[in-house]
matplotlib code that plots the C-alpha trace (Angstrom):
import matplotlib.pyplot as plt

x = [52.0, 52.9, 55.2, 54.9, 56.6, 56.2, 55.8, 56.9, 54.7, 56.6, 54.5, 54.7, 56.0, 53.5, 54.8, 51.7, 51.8, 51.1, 50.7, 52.3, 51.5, 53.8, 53.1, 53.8, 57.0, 58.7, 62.3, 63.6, 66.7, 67.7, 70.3, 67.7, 64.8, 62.4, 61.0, 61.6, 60.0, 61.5, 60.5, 59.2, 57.9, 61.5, 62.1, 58.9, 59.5, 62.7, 61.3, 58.5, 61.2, 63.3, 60.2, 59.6, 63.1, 63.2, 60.1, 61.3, 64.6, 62.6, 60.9, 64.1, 65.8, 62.8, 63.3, 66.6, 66.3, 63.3, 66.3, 68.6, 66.4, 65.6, 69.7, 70.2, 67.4, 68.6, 72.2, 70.7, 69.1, 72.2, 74.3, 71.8, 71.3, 75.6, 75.7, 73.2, 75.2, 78.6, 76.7, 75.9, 79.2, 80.1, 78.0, 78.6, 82.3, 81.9, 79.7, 82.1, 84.8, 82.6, 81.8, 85.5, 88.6, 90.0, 88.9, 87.7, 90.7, 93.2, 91.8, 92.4, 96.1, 96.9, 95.8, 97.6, 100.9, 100.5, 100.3, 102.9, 105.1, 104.4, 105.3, 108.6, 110.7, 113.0, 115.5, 114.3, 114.6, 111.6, 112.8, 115.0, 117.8, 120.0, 123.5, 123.7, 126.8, 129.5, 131.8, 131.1, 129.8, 131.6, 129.4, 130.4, 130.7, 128.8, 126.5, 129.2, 131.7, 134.8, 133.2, 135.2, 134.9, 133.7, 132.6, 131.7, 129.0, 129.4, 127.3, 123.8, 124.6, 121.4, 120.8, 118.0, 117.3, 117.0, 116.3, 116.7, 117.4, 119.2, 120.4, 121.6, 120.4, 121.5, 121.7, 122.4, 124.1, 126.0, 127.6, 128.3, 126.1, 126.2, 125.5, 125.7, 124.6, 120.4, 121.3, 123.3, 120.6, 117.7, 114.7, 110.9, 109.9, 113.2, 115.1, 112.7, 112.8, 116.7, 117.0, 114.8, 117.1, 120.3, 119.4, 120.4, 118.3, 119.9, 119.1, 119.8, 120.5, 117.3, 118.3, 121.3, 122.9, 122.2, 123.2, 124.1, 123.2, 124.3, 120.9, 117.5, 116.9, 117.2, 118.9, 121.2, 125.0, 125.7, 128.2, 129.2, 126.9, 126.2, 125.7, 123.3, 122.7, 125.2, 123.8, 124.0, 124.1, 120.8, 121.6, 118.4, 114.8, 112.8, 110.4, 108.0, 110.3, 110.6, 114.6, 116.8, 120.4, 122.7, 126.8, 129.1, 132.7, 133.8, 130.8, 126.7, 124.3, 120.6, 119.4, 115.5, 113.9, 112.1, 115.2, 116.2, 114.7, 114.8, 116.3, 116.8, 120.4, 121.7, 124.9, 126.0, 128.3, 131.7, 133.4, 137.1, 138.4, 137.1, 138.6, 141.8, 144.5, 146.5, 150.0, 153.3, 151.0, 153.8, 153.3, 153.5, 150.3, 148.4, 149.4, 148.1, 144.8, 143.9, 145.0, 142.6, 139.8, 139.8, 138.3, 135.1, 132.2, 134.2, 132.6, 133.6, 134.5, 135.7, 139.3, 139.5, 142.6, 141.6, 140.9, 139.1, 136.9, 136.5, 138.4, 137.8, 139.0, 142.8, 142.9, 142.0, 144.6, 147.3, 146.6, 146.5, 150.0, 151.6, 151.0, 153.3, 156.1, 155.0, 154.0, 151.9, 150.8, 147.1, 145.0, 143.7, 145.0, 148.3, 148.7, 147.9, 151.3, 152.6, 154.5, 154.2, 151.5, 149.8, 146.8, 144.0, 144.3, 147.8, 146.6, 147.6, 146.1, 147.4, 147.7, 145.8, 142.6, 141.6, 138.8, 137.9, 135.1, 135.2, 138.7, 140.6, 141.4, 138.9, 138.6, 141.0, 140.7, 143.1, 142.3, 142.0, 141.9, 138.5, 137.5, 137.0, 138.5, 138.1, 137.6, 135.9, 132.9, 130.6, 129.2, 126.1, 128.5, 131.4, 134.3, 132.8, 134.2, 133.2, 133.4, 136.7, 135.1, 131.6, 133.2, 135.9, 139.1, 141.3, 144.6, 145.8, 148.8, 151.7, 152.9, 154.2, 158.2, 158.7]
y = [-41.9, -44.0, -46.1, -49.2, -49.8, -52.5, -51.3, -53.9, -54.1, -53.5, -55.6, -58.6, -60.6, -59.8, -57.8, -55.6, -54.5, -50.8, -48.3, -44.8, -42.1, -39.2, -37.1, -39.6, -38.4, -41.8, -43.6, -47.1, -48.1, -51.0, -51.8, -51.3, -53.2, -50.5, -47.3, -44.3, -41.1, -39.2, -37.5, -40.2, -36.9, -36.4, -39.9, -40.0, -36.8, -38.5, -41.5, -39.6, -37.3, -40.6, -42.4, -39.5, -38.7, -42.4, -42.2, -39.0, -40.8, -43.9, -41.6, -39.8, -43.1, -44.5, -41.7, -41.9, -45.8, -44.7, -41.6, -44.6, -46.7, -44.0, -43.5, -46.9, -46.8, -43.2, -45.0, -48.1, -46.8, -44.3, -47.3, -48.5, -45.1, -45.7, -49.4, -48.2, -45.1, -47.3, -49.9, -47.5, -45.7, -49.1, -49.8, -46.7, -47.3, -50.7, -49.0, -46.7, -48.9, -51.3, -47.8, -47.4, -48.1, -50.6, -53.8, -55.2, -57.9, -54.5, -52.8, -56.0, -56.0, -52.7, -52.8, -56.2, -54.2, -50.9, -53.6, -55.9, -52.1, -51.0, -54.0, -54.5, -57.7, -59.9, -58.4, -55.1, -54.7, -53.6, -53.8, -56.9, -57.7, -61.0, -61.4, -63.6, -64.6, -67.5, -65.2, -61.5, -58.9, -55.5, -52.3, -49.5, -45.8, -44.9, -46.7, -47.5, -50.6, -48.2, -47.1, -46.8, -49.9, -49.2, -52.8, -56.1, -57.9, -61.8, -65.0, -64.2, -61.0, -59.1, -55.0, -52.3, -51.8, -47.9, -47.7, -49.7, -47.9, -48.6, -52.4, -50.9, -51.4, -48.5, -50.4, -49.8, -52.4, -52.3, -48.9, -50.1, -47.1, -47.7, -49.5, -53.2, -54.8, -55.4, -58.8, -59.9, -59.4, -61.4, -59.5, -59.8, -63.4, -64.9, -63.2, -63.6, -67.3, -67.2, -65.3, -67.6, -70.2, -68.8, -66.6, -66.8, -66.3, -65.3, -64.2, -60.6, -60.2, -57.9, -57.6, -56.1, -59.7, -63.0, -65.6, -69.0, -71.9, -75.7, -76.9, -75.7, -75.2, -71.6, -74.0, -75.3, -74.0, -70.4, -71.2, -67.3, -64.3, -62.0, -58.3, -56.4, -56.1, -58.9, -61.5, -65.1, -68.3, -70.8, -73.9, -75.4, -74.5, -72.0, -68.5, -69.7, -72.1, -71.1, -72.0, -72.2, -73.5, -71.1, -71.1, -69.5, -70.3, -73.6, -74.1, -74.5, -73.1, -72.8, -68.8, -68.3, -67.6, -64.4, -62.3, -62.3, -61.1, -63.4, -61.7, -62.5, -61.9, -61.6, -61.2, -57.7, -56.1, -54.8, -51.5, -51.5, -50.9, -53.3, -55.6, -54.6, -56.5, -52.8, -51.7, -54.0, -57.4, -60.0, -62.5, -64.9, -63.7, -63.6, -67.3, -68.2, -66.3, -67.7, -70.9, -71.0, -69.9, -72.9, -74.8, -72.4, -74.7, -78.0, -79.2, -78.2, -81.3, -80.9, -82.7, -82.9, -81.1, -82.1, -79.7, -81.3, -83.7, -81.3, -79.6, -77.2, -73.6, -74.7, -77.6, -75.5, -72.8, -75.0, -77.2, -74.1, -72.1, -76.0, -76.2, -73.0, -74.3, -73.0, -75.0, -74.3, -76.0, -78.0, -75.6, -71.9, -70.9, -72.3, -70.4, -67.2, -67.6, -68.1, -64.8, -60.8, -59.5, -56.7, -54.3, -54.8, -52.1, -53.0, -56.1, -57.8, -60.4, -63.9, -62.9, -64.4, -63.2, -64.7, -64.5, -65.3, -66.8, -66.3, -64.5, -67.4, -67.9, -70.4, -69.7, -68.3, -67.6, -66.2, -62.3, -62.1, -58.0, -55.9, -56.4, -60.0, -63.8, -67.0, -69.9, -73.0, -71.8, -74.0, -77.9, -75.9, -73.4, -75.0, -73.1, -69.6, -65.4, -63.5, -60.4, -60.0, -57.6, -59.8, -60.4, -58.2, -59.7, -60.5, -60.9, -60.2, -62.3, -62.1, -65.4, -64.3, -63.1, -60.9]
z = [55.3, 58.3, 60.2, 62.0, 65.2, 67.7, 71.5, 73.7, 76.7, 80.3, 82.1, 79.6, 77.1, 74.7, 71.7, 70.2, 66.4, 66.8, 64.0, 64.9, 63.1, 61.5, 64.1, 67.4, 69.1, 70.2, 70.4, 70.6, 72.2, 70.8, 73.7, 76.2, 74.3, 74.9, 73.3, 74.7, 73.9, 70.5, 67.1, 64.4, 62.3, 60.9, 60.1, 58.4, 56.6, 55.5, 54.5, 52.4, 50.7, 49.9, 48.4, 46.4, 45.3, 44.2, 42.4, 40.3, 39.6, 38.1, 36.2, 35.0, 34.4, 32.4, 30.2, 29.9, 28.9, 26.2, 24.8, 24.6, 22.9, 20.2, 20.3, 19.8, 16.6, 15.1, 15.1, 13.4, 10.8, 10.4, 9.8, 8.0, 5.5, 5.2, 4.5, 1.4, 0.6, 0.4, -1.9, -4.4, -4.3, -5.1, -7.7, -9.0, -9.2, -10.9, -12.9, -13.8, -14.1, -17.0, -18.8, -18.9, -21.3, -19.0, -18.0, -14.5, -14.8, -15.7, -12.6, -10.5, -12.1, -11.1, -7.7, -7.3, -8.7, -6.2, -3.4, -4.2, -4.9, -1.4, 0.0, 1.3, -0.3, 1.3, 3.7, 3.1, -0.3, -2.3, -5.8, -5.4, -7.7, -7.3, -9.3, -12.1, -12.7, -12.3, -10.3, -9.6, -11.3, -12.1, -10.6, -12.4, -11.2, -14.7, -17.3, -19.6, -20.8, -19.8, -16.6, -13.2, -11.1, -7.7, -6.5, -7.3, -6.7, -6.0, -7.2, -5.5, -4.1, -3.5, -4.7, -4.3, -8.3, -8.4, -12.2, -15.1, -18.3, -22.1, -20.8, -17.6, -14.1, -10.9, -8.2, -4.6, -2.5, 0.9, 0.7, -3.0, -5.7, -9.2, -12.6, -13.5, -17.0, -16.4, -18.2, -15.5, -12.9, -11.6, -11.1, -9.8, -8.8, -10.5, -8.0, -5.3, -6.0, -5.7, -2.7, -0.7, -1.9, -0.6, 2.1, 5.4, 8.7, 11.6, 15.4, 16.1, 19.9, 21.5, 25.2, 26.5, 27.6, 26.3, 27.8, 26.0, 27.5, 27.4, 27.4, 26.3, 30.0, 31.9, 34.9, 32.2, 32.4, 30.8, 28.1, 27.5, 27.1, 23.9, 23.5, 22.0, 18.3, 17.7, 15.1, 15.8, 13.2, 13.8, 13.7, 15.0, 15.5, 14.3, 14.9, 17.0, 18.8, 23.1, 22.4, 19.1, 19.1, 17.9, 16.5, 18.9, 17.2, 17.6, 20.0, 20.0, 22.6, 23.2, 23.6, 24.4, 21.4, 23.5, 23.4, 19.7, 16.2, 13.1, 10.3, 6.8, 5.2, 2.1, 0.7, -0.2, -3.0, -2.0, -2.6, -4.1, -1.0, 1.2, -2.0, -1.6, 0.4, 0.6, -0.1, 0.4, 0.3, -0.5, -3.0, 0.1, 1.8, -1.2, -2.3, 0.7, 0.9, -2.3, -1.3, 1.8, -0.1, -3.0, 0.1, 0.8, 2.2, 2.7, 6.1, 10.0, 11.9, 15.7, 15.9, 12.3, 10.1, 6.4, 3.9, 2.3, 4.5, 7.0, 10.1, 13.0, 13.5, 14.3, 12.3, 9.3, 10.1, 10.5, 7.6, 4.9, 7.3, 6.6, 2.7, 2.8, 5.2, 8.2, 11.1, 13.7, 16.9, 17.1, 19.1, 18.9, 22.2, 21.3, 17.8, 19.9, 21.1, 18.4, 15.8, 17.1, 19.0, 16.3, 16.2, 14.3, 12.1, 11.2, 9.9, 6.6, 4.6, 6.0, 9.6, 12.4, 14.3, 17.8, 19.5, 22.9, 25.8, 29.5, 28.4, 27.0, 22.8, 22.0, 17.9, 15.2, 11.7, 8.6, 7.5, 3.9, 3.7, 3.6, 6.8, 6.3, 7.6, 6.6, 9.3, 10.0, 11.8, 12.5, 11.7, 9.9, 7.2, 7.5, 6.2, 5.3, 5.1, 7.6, 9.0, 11.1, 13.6, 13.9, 17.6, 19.2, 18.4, 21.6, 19.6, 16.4, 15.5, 12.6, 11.7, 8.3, 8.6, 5.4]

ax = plt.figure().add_subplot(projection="3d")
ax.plot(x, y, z, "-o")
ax.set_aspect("equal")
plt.show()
């Protein structure tokens, strides 16, 4: 082993290829350009226990790279030994399945039927049931003509089926339990069918605030803002969409589509109680509850106060209040002024509901009992029931002297 250094001649400019041995004792300073004496033995040594070291680790690493190659070809021809073993489990199965009583086309069926049985169906229901009827349909607290009424279900209300059994169906709907004729209920793809005709898709807030904006445009004005959970009408666009146009009262706004979920909806049975209109109802009140319901999906239009060919929230109001000798100013925030300030639990079929943005009245609607009001909601729905409390009420209002 040796090392070769170049001597620089002192009394030159001639530079000499010199070969120093292991054992030569020199030194070079590279700032002063010349060798000076030191020990090239341990660099040397170094340099031989470096090469050495190397050449065992290319050694090692060559077999390493021939273990991985027989790694590589064990696991291979494993995968290969498994690929055979699953075909003839296969085989075998089909096999086993020709040998059998049932057919391949019955083994097909029933796989098809566990899958489509573990699937969930629309809006959550599994074993979907849709009401058929011209009205509603009486759910009864036992399977039985005579049996307790404990809810009805509407046109194309939806149910979980539980069981059907002896022409009767238990079903489960809203906090509604019990039994309705099977005759009177759609089932399997019938009622699938139906309740992808009348369903309703709305956006379920995500995010703690939402803000509703005029534009489909984060720079565009925020029109009022949205808690969470709270579920909003569509009125345009789609999943998939960056921005969908959403009802807000009497109002529309653009939400980004990011920060709600697309649900499906479908109508639900009612109990008795959220039916009833409660104790000392005049005849007044319900008159005119009935009265504003005869006009159920006539069309919303902003300024407008015909029943019939369409009004907006206060327009509505004051047109059905009118039919019954009452009069009423044109605008929501005006009727809030109007009668005695009441809670909402004190509420009474035929009283007023207001609701509010950026704290000022800016939609109204009739309570019909249950939990519910009818109002002109929006250019897509129209005149529709909803829920009283889908939005915190900021007055409650009794028009109605009895």
């Amino acid at each position: 082993m040796h090392k070769k250094i170049i001597i620089a001649l002192m009394s030159g400019l001639l530079l000499i290829p010199t070969t120093i041995y292991a054992s030569s004792k020199v030194r070079y300073s590279a700032g002063a350009g010349t060798l000076i004496e030191g020990d090239v033995t341990a660099v040397a040594d170094a340099d031989t226990a470096a090469s050495e070291q190397k050449a065992e680790t290319d050694v090692e690493e060559a077999e390493e790279d021939k273990e991985d190659a027989a790694s590589e070809e064990s696991k291979a021809s494993e995968d290969e030994s498994s690929d055979e073993d699953k075909k003839a489990v296969d085989a075998s199965e089909i096999g086993a399945g020709a040998g059998s009583s049932k057919s391949i086309k019955e083994i097909a069926e029933e796989v098809e039927e566990k899958a489509a049985a573990e699937k969930d169906d629309l809006a959550g229901y599994k074993n979907l049931g849709i009401a058929k009827v011209a009205d509603s349909l009486n759910v009864r607290k036992t399977a039985e003509e005579n049996g307790e009424v404990v809810g009805k279900m509407r046109k194309n209300a939806a149910c979980e089926i539980i069981e059907t059994k002896d022409g009767w169906s238990h079903i489960k709907s809203g906090s509604v339990e019990g039994y309705v004729k099977a005759d009177f209920l759609l089932s399997g793809d019938e009622a699938r069918a139906k309740a992808e005709e009348v369903k309703t898709i709305v956006a379920k807030v995500n995010t703690t605030t939402l803000f509703v904006r005029g534009e489909a445009s984060a720079d565009s004005e925020c029109l009022t803002m949205v808690p969470m959970d709270e579920e909003l009408e569509i009125t345009e666009g789609e999943e998939g969409d960056e921005w969908i146009k959403v009802a807000i009262d009497d109002d529309e706004g653009w939400v980004k589509a990011e920060y709600v979920d697309f649900e499906i909806k479908l109508e639900k049975a009612l109990s008795t109680a959220e039916l009833k209109y409660g104790q000392g109802v005049s005849e007044l009140r319900v008159n005119l509850v009935n009265f504003s319901k005869k006009f159920l999906g006539n069309p919303y239009v902003w300024g407008g106060t015909s029943l019939t060919k369409g009004a907006d929230c206060s327009g509505y109001v004051q047109s059905v209040f009118r039919n019954f000798g009452i009069s009423l100013p044109r605008t929501s925030r005006e009727q809030a002024r109007c009668g005695t300030a009441i809670s909402a639990s004190e509420a009474k079929p035929g009283d007023l509901f207001f609701y509010a943005k950026y704290g000022r009245i800016n939609h109204v609607a009739i309570y019909i009992g249950g939990g519910q009001v009818i109002n002109a909601s929006s250019p897509k729905t129209g005149i529709k029931i909803s829920n009283a409390y889908y939005r915190k009420p900021a007055a409650v209002r009794r028009v109605i002297s009895e």
